[in-house]
N, C-alpha and C positions, 0 to 999 in steps of 0.2 A: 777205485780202491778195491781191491782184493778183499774177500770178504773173511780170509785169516787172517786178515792184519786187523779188522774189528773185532774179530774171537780173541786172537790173542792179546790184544792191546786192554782187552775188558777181563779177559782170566788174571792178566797181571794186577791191572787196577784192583779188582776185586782181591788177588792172592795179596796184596800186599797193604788194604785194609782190612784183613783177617788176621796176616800177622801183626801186625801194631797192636791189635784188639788184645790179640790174644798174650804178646811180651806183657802190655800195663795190666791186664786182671789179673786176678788169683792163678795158684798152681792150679786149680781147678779147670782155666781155661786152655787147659795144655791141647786142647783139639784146635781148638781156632788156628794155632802157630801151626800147628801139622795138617793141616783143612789151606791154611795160606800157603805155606810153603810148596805144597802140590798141585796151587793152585799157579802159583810163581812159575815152577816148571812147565805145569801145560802151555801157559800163554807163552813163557821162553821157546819152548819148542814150536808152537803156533809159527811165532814171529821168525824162530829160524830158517822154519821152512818155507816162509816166502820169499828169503833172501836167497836161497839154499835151491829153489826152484821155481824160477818168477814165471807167475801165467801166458802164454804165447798166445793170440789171439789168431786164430784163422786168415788166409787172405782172402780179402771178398772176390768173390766170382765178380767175375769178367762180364758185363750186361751190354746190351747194345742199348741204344737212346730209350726206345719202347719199353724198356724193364725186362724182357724176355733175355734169357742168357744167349750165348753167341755158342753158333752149333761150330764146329770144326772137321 
């Protein structure tokens, strides 16, 4: 697992029990909704860029049986 997809999957989680919080309190909690909602786009943007740019893993070098790599 890519470790944007656990930032982004936890900024949503999070963005998205800020808003709930902040829609049922008072007008007073108007930060919460606007604290969630921007928390909602990080994690969206998070998660789009792992789709948007998935990690490539190196090819492992080439070893002979001993563990030492293979001269050419």
């Amino acid at each position: 697992m890519d470790i944007r997809t656990a930032i982004g999957g936890l900024l949503a989680i999070y963005g998205i029990i800020l808003t709930i919080a902040g829609l049922v309190m008072d007008a007073d909690a108007r930060a919460n909704v606007w604290a969630g909602i921007c928390l909602l786009v990080a994690g969206a943007a998070f998660l789009v860029w792992v789709k948007a740019r998935p990690t490539k893993l190196p090819e492992a070098a080439q070893t002979t049986d001993a563990g030492q790599p293979e001269k050419s």
